[in-house]
BALO-488796 format. One record per residue (C-alpha): x, y, z; residue in one letter. Coordinates in steps of 0.2 Angstrom, whole numbers, padded with zeros to 4 digits, always signed. Example, Ala and Ser with C-alpha at 12.3 -4.5 7.8 and 13.67 -1.06 7.14 Angstrom:
REM residues 2
+0062-0022+0039A;+0068-0005+0036S;
END
This chain:
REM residues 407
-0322-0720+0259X;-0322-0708+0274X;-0304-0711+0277X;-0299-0706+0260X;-0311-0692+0259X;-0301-0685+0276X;-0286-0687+0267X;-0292-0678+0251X;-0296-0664+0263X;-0280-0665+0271X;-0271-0663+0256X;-0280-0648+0250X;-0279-0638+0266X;-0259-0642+0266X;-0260-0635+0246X;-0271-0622+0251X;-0255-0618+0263X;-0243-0621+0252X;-0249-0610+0239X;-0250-0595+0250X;-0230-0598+0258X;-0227-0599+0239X;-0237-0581+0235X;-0226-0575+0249X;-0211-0581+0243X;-0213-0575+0226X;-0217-0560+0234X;-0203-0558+0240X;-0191-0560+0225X;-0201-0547+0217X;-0200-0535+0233X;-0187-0518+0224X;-0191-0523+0207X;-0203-0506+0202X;-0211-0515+0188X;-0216-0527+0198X;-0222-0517+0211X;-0243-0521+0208X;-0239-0541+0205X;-0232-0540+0223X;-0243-0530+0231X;-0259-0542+0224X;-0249-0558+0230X;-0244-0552+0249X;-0263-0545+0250X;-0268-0562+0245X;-0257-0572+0259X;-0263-0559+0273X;-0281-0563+0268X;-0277-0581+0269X;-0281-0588+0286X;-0266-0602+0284X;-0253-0584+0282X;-0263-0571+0290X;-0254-0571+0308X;-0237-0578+0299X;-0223-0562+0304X;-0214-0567+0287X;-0231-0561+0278X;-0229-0544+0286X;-0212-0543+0284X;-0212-0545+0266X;-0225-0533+0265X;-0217-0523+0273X;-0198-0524+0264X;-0208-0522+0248X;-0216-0506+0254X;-0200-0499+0258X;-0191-0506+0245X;-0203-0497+0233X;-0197-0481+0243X;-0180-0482+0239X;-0180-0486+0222X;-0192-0470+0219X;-0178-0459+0230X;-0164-0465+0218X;-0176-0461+0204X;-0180-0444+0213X;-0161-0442+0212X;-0158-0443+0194X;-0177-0436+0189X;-0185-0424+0201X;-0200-0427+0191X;-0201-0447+0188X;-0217-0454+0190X;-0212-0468+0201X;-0208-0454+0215X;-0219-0441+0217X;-0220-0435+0237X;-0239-0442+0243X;-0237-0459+0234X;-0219-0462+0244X;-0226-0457+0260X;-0238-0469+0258X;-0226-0483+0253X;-0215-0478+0271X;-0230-0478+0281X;-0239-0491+0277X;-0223-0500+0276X;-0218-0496+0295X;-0237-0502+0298X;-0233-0519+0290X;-0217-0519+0301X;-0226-0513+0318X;-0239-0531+0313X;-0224-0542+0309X;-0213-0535+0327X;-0225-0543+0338X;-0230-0560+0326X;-0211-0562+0326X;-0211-0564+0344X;-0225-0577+0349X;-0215-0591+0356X;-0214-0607+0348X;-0219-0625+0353X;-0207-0627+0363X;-0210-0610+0373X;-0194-0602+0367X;-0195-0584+0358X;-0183-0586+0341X;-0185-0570+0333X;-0181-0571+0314X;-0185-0553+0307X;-0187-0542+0320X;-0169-0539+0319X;-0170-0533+0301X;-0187-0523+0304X;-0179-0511+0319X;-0162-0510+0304X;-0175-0503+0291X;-0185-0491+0302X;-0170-0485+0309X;-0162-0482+0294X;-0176-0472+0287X;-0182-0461+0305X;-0179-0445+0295X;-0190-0449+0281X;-0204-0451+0292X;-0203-0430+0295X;-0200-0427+0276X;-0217-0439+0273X;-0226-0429+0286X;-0221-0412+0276X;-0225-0419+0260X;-0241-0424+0265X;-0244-0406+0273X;-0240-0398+0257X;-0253-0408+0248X;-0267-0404+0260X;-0266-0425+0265X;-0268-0415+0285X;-0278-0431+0294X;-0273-0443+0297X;-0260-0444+0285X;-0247-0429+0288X;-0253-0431+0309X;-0248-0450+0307X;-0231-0448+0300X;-0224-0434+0310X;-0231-0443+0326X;-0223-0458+0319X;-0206-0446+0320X;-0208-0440+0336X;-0213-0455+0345X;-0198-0466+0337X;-0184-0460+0349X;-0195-0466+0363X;-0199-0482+0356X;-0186-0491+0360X;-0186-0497+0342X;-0170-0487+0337X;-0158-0491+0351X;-0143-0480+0353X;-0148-0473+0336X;-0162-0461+0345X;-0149-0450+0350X;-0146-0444+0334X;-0162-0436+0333X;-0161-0419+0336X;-0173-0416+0351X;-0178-0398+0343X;-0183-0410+0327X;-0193-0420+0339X;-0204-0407+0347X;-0205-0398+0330X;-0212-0415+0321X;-0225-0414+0336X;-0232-0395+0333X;-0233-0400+0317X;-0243-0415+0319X;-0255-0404+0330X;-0256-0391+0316X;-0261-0407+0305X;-0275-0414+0317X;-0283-0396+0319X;-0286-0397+0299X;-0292-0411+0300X;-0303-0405+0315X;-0299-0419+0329X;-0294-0406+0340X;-0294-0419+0354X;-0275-0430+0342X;-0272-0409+0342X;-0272-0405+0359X;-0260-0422+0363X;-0249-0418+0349X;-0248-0398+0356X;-0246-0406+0372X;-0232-0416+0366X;-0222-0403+0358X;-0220-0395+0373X;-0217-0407+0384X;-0203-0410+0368X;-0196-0394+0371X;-0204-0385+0359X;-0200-0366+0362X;-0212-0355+0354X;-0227-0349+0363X;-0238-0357+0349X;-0239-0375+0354X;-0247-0367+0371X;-0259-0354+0365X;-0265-0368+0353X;-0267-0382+0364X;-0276-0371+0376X;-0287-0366+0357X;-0290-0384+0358X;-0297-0390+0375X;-0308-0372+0372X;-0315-0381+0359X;-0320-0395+0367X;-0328-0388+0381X;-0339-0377+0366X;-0342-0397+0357X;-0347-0406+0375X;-0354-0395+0390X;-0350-0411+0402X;-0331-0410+0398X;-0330-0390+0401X;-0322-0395+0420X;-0309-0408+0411X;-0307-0394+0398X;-0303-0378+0413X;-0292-0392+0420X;-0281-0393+0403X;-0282-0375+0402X;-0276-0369+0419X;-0263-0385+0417X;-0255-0378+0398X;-0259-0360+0404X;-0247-0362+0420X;-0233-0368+0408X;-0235-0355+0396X;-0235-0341+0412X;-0218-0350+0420X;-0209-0352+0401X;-0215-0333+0396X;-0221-0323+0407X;-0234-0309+0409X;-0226-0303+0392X;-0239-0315+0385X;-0253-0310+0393X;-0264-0322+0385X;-0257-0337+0399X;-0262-0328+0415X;-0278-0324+0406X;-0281-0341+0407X;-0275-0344+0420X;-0285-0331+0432X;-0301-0334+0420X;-0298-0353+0425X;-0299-0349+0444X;-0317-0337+0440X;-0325-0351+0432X;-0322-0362+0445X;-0327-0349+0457X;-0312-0344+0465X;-0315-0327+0465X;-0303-0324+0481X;-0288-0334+0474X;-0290-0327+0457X;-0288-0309+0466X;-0276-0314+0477X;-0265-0320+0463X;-0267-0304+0453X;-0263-0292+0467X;-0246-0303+0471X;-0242-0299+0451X;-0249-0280+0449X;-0240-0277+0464X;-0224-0281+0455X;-0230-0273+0439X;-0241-0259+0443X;-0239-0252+0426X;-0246-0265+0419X;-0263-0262+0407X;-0267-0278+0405X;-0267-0283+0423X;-0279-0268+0429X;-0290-0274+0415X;-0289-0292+0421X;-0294-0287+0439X;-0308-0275+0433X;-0315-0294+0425X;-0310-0304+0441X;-0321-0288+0453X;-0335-0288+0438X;-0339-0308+0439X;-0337-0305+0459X;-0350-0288+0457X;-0340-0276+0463X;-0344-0264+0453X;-0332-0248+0461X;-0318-0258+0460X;-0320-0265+0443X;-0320-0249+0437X;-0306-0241+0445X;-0296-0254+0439X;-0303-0252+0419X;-0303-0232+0421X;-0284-0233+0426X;-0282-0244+0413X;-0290-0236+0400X;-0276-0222+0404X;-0260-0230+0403X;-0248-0230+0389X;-0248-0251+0386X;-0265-0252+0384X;-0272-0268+0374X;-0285-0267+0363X;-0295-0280+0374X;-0292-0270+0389X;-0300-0256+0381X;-0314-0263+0373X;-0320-0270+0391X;-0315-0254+0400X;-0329-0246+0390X;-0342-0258+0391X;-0339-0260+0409X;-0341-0238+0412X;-0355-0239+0399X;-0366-0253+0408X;-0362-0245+0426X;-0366-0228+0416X;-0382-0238+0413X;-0385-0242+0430X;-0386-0225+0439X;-0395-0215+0422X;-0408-0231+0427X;-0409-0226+0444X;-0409-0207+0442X;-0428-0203+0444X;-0440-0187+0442X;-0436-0170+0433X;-0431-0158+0448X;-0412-0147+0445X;-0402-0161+0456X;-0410-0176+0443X;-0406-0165+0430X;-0389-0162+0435X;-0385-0182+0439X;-0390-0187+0420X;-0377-0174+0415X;-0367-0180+0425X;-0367-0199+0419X;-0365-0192+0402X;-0349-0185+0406X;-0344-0195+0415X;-0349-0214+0411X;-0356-0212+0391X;-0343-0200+0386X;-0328-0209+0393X;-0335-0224+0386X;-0337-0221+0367X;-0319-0211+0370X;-0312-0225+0375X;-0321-0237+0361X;-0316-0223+0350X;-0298-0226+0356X;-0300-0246+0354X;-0309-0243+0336X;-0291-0235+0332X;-0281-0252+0335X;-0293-0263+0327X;-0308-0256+0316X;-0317-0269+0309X;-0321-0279+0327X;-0339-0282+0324X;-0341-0283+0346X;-0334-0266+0347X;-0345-0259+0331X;-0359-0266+0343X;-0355-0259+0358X;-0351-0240+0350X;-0369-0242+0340X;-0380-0244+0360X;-0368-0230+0366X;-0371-0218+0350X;-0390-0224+0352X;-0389-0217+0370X;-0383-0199+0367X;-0392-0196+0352X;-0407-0203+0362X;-0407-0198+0378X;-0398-0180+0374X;-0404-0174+0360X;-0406-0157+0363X;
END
């Protein structure tokens, strides 16, 4: 009784197999055929839940052929119908990526060696064929994606898919034929997709990426710096790891444009304060304004660097003479007249008793600290009027002349 009762189950578990191959093989024949497209899906879903086809490369594979396959067919119907049903742009991208994903299970499955210790691969040949031969859709899923607000993961997933493929070994001689520009572009744009979809951490390695590509425009550098900002905001404990990042992209950004985008040494010098390197942070700045002594923002940038190391005289100096040139930023100017108004705040502070020379000493701090500085925010207010840090600052320096002179 026992022996045949082994058998019985014997038998079953072979059918149970056997059913599954089966479901994968009529899977396959109906793998391109768009009416057909759902009874596919259901049987190939069934095999991969199956224990007994689970880890079989062939299951993958087909699912994979009948993702893409499903992709073709709706680009030839895109070609005679713009507006078929079969081929509108999310629903492709999700038959090519999630086809590539069925392909990137299969690639390894098809390589586990067999009894014998020998590696036969049987589809991997075909699998690299098809990805190659559908590298640039990847960027157009990613786009279409983008354009239907589909940011995270979906649009960052398909352009890093583009951009990592010529890498990857999976195309061969082929990758040459991606145009490296395309490659750092897909990148950027897979960094602009993750900050949407606020992991700024995928966005930060994508900026990275993009440079690192080749990527050209100054953009994939202020934003990655945006990026590590923000995470040093999130998690006080990664603010050293985030300076770090900074001063790394910030450098880059200083060597690939110059001081004509003054936003990198700002980094850079603001990287070296925080750490408390006050002396090489001055050191570096006086090697640079000494080459470009007409330079606004560099003043401005050594008036920060002397008011973190309280030197209040110099800090000054540097923000008056800045506050007086031509190229002055609206920045520069809005810290030039906090910076005279708070010193201006000091020595009216420490101006005591009601005798002529007292007198004479608060005039003179009106003149020449209060007055200067809402002249100077008046200046800044011209540039950009609606800051709401500069309406603060002009409404504590009106407070202090209507106040304190009011007569």
């Amino acid at each position: 009784m026992n022996r045949f009762i082994t058998i019985a189950l014997c038998l079953a578990a072979v059918g149970t197999a056997g059913a599954q191959k089966a479901n994968v093989d009529q899977a396959n024949k109906l793998a391109g055929k768009p009416n057909e497209l759902s009874n596919a899906r259901n049987l190939i879903k069934q095999a991969m839940e199956n224990p007994e086809t689970a880890n079989d490369a062939r299951t993958y594979f087909v699912a994979g052929k009948i993702e893409f396959d499903a992709f073709d067919k709706a680009t030839t119907a895109k070609m005679i119908n713009p507006d078929d049903p079969t081929a509108k742009p999310a629903v492709m991208a999700d038959e090519l990526m999630n086809g590539y994903k069925y392909f990137l299970k299969a690639l390894p499955l098809d390589s586990v060696p067999n009894e014998k210790g020998q590696v036969k691969p049987k589809y991997s040949k075909d699998i690299l064929n098809k990805i190659t031969g559908h590298a640039n859709d990847f960027f157009t899923a990613g786009a279409n994606y983008f354009n239907e607000k589909m940011y995270y993961p979906q649009a960052y997933e398909a352009f890093m898919v583009y951009g990592d493929l010529p890498a990857s070994g999976m195309m061969g001689k082929a990758s040459a034929l991606i145009p490296q520009e395309q490659i750092g572009t897909a990148y950027f744009n897979a960094g602009l997709s993750a900050y949407s979809g606020n992991d700024v951490e995928k966005s930060a390695e994508a900026f990275k990426k993009a440079r690192n590509a080749g990527y050209d425009q100054k953009e994939a550098y202020i934003y990655e710096i945006a990026c590590w900002q923000t995470i040093a905001q999130k998690d006080e404990a990664r603010t050293k790891e985030a300076q770090d990042h900074i001063m790394d992209v910030a450098k880059a950004g200083n060597d690939k444009f110059g001081i004509e985008e003054p936003i990198f040494i700002n980094n850079m010098i603001n990287s070296l304060v925080v750490d408390n390197k006050i002396d090489e942070a001055l050191n570096q700045l006086n090697s640079v304004i000494a080459a470009n002594p007409d330079n606004a923002n560099l003043l401005g940038l050594r008036g920060y660097v002397y008011d973190r190391a309280d030197n209040d005289d110099a800090s000054e100096a540097d923000y008056r003479k800045a506050a007086d040139m031509a190229n002055v930023d609206f920045e520069t100017l809005k810290n030039a007249s906090k910076k005279i108004f708070r010193v201006g705040t000091k020595k009216w502070d420490s101006i005591e008793g009601t005798s002529a020379e007292a007198a004479q000493a608060r005039k003179d701090v009106k003149a020449n600290y209060f007055d200067v500085a809402k002249s100077i925010a008046e200046k800044a207010e011209g540039m950009n009027p609606g800051d709401s840090d500069l309406q603060t600052l002009m409404e504590s320096i009106n407070y202090v002349l209507e106040t304190y002179f009011n007569n």
